[in-house]
LUMMAR-992902 format. One record per residue (C-alpha): residue number from 1; residue in three letters; chain; x, y, z. Coordinates in Angstrom, 1 decimal, decimal comma, always signed. Each point is the difference from the previous one (the first is absolute). Example, Ala and Ser with C-alpha at 12.3 -4.5 7.8 and 13.67 -1.06 7.14 Angstrom:
# residues 2
<r><num>1</num><residuo>ALA</residuo><cadena>A</cadena><xx>+12,3</xx><yy>-4,5</yy><zz>+7,8</zz></r>
<r><num>2</num><residuo>SER</residuo><cadena>A</cadena><xx>+1,4</xx><yy>+3,4</yy><zz>-0,7</zz></r>
This chain:
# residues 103
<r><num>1</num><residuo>UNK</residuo><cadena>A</cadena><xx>+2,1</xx><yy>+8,3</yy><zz>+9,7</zz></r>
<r><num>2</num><residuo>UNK</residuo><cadena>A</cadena><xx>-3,2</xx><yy>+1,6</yy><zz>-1,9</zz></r>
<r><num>3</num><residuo>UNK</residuo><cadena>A</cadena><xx>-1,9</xx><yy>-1,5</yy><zz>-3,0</zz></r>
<r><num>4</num><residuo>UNK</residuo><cadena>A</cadena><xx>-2,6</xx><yy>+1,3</yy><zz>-2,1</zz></r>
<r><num>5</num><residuo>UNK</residuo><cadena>A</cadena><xx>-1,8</xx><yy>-1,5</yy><zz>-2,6</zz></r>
<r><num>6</num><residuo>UNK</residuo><cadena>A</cadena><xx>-2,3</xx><yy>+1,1</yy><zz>-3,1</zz></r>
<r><num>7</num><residuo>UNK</residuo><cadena>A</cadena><xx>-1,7</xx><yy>-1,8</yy><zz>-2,8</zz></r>
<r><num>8</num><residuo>UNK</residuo><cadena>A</cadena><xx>+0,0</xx><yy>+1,2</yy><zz>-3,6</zz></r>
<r><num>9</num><residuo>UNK</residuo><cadena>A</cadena><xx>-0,6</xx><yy>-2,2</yy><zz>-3,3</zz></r>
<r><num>10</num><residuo>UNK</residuo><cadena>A</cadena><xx>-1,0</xx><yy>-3,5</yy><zz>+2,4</zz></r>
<r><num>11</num><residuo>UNK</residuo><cadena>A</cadena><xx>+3,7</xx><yy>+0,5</yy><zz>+2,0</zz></r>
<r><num>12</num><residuo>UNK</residuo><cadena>A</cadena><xx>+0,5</xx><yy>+0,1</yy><zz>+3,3</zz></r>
<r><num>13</num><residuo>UNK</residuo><cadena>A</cadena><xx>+3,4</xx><yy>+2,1</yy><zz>+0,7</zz></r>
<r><num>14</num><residuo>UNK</residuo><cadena>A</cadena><xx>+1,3</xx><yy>-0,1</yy><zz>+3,2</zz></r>
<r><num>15</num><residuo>UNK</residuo><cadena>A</cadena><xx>+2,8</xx><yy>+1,8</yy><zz>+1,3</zz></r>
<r><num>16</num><residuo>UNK</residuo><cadena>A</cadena><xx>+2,5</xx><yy>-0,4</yy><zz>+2,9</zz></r>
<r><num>17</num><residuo>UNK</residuo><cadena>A</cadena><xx>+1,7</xx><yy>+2,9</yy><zz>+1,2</zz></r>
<r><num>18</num><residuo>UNK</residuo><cadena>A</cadena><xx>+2,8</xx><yy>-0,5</yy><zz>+2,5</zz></r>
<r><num>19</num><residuo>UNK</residuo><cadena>A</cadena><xx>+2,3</xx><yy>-2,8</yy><zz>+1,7</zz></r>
<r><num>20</num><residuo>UNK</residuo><cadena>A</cadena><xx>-1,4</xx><yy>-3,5</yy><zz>-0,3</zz></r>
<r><num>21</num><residuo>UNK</residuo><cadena>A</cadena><xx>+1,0</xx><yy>-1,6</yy><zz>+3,0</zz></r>
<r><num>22</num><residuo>UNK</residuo><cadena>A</cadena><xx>-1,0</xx><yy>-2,6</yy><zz>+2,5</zz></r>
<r><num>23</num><residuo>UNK</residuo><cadena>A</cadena><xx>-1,1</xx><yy>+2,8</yy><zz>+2,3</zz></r>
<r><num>24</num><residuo>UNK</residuo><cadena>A</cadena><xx>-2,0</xx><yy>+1,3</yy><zz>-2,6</zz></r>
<r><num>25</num><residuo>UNK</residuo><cadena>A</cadena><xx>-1,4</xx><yy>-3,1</yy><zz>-1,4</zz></r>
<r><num>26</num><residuo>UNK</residuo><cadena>A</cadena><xx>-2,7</xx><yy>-1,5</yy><zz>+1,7</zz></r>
<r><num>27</num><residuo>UNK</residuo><cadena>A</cadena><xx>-2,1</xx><yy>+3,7</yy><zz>-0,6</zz></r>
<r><num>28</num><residuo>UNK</residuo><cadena>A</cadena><xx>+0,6</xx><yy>-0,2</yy><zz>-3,5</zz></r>
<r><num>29</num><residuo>UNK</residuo><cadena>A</cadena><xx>-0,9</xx><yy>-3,8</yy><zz>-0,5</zz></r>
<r><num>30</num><residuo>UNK</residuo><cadena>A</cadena><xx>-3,5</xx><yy>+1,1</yy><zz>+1,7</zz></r>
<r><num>31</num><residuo>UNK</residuo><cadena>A</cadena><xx>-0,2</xx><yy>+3,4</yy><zz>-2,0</zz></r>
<r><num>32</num><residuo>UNK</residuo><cadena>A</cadena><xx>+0,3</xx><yy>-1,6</yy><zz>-3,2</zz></r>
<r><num>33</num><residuo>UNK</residuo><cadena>A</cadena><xx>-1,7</xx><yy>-3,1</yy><zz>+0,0</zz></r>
<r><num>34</num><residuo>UNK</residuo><cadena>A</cadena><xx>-3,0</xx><yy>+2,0</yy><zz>+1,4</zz></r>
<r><num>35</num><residuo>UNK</residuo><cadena>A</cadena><xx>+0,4</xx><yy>+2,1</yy><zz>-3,6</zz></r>
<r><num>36</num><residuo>UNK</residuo><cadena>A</cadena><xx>+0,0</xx><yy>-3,1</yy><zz>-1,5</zz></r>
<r><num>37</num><residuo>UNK</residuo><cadena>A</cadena><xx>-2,8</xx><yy>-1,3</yy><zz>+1,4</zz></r>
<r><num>38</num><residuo>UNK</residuo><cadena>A</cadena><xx>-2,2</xx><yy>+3,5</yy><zz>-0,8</zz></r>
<r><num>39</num><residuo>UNK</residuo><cadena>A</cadena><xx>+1,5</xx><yy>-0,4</yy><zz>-3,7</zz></r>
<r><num>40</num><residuo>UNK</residuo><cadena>A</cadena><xx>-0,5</xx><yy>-3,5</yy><zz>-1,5</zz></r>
<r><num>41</num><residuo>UNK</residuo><cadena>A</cadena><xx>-2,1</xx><yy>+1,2</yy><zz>-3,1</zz></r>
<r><num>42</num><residuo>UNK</residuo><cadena>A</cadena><xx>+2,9</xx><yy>+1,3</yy><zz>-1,0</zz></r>
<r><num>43</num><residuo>UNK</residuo><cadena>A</cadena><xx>+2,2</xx><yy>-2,1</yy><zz>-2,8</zz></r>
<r><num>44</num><residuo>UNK</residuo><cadena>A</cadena><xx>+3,7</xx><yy>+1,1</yy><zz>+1,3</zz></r>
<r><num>45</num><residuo>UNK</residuo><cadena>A</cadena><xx>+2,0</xx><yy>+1,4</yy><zz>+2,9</zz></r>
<r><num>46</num><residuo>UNK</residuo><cadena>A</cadena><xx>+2,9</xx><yy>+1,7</yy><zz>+0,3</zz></r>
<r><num>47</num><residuo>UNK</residuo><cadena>A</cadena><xx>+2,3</xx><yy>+0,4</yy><zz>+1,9</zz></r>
<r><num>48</num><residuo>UNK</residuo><cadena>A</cadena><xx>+2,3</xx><yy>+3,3</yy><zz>-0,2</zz></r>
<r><num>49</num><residuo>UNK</residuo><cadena>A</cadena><xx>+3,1</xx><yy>-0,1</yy><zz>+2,2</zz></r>
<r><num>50</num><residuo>UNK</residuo><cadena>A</cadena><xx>+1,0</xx><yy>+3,4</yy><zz>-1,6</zz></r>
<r><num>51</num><residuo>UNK</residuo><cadena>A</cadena><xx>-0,1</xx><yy>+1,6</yy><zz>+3,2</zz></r>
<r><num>52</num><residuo>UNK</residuo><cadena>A</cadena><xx>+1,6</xx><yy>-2,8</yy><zz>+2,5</zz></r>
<r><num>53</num><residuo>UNK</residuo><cadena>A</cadena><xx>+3,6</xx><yy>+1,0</yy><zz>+1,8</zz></r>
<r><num>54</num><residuo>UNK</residuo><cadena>A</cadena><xx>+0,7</xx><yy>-3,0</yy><zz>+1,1</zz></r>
<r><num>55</num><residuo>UNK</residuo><cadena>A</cadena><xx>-1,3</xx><yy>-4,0</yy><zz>-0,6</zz></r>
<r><num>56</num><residuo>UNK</residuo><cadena>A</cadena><xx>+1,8</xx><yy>-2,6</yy><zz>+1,8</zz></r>
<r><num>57</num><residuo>UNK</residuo><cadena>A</cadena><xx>-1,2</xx><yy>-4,1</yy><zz>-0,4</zz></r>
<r><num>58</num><residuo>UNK</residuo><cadena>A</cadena><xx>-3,4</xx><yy>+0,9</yy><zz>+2,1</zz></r>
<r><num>59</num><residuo>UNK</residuo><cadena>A</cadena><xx>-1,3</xx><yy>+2,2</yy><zz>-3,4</zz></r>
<r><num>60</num><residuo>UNK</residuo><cadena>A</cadena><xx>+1,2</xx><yy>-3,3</yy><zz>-2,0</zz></r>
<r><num>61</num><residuo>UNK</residuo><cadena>A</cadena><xx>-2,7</xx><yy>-1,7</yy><zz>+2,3</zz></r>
<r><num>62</num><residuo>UNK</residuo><cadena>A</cadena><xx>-2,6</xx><yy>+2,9</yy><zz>-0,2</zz></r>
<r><num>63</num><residuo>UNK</residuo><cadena>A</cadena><xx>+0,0</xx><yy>-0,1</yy><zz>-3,3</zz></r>
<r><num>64</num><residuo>UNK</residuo><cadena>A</cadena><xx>-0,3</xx><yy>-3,7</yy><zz>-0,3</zz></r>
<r><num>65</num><residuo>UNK</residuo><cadena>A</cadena><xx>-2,8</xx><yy>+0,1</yy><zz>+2,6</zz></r>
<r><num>66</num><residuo>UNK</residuo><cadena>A</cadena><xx>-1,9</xx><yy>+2,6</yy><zz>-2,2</zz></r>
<r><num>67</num><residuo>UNK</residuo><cadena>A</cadena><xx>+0,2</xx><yy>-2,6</yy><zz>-3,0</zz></r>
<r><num>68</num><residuo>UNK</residuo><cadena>A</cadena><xx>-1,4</xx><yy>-2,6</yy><zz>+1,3</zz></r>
<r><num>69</num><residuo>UNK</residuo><cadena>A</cadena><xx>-2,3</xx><yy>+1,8</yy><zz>+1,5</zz></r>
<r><num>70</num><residuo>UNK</residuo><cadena>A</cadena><xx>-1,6</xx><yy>+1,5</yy><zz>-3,4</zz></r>
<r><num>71</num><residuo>UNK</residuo><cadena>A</cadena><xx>+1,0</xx><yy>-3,6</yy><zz>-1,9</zz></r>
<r><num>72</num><residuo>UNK</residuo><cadena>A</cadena><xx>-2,8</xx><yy>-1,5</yy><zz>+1,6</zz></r>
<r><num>73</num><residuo>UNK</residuo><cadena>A</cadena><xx>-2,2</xx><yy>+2,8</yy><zz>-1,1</zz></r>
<r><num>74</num><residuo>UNK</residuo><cadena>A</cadena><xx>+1,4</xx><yy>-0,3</yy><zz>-3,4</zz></r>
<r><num>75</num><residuo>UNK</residuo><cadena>A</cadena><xx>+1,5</xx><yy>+3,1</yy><zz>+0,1</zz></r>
<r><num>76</num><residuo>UNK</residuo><cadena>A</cadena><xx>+3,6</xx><yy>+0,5</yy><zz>-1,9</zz></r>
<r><num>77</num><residuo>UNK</residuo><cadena>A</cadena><xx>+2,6</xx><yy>+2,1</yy><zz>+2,3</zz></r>
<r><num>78</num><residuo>UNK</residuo><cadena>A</cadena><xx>+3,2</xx><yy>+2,1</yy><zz>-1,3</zz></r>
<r><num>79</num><residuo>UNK</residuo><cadena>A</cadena><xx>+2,1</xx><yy>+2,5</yy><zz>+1,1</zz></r>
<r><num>80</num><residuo>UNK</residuo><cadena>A</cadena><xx>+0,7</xx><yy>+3,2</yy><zz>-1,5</zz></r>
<r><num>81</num><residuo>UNK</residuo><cadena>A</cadena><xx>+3,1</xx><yy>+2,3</yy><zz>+0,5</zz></r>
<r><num>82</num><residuo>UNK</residuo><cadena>A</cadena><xx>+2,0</xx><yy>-1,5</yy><zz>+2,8</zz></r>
<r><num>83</num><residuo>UNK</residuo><cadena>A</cadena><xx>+3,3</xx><yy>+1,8</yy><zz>+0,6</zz></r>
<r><num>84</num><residuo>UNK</residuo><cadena>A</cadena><xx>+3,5</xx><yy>-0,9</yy><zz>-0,7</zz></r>
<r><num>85</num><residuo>UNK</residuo><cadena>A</cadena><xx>+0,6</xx><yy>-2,0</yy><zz>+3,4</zz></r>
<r><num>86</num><residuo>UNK</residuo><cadena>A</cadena><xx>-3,7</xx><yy>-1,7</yy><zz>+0,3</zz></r>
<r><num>87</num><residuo>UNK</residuo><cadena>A</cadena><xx>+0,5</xx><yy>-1,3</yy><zz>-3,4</zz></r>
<r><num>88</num><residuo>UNK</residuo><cadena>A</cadena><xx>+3,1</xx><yy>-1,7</yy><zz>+0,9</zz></r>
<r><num>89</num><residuo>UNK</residuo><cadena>A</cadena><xx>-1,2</xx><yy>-1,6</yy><zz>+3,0</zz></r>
<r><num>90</num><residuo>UNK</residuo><cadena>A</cadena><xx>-3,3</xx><yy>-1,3</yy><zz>-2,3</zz></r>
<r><num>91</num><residuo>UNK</residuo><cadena>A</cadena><xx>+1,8</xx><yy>-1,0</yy><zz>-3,3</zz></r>
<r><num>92</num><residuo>UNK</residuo><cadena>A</cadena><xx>+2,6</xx><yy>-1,9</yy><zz>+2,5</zz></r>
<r><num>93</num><residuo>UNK</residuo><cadena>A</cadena><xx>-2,9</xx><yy>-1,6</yy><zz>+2,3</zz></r>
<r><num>94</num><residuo>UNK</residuo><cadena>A</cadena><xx>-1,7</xx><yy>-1,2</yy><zz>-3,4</zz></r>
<r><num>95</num><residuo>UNK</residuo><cadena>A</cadena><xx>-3,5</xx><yy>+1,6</yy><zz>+0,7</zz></r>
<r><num>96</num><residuo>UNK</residuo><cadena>A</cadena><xx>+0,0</xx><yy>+1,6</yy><zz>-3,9</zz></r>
<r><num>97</num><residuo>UNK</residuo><cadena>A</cadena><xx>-0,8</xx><yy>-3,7</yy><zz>-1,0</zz></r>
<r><num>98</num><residuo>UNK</residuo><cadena>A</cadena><xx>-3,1</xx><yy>+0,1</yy><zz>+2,4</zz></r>
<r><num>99</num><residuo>UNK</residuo><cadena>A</cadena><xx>-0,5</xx><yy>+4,0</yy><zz>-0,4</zz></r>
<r><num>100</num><residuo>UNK</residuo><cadena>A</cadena><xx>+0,6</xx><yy>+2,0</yy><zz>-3,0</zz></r>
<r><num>101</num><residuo>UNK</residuo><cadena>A</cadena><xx>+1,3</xx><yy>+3,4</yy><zz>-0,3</zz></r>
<r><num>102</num><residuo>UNK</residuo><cadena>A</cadena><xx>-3,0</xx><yy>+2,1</yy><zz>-1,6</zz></r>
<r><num>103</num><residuo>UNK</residuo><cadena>A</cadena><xx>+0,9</xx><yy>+1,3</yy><zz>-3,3</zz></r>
């Protein structure tokens, strides 16, 4: 899986691109939450999920993960273009009520 990240306008965007996976997991975790660590003068993150082939339950706890991790830097989280799959398995987990979809 690869992720890049930019800031524009006080965002952070970042963006998967690939299969999120339990093999692919644990990098990721570390990836992003050292972005979020380099970026907490910003006032929102997200997520895009335009890019990810394939999400199974251990992207329902990555994402999770992520949002607690900026809560307690009182940074609001949401995700932004997930595809037709991924946004199954997240409106039927329940993580919209935690997460919003960017507008």
């Amino acid at each position: 899986m690869k992720i890049t990240e930019s800031v524009a306008h006080g965002t952070l965007y970042i963006k998967l691109i690939g299969e999120m996976d339990e093999y692919s997991a644990q990098s990721i975790r570390e990836k992003c939450d050292d972005i979020i660590e380099k970026n907490t003068a910003v006032s929102r993150i997200i997520i895009n999920l335009a890019d990810v082939a394939f999400m199974d339950s251990t992207g329902i706890g990555f994402l999770i993960g992520r949002y607690k991790k900026a809560a307690r830097l009182g940074i609001p989280v949401s995700v932004e273009a997930p595809n037709l799959a991924a946004d199954k398995i997240l409106n039927l987990s329940g993580i919209y009520t935690l997460i919003p979809k960017a507008e």
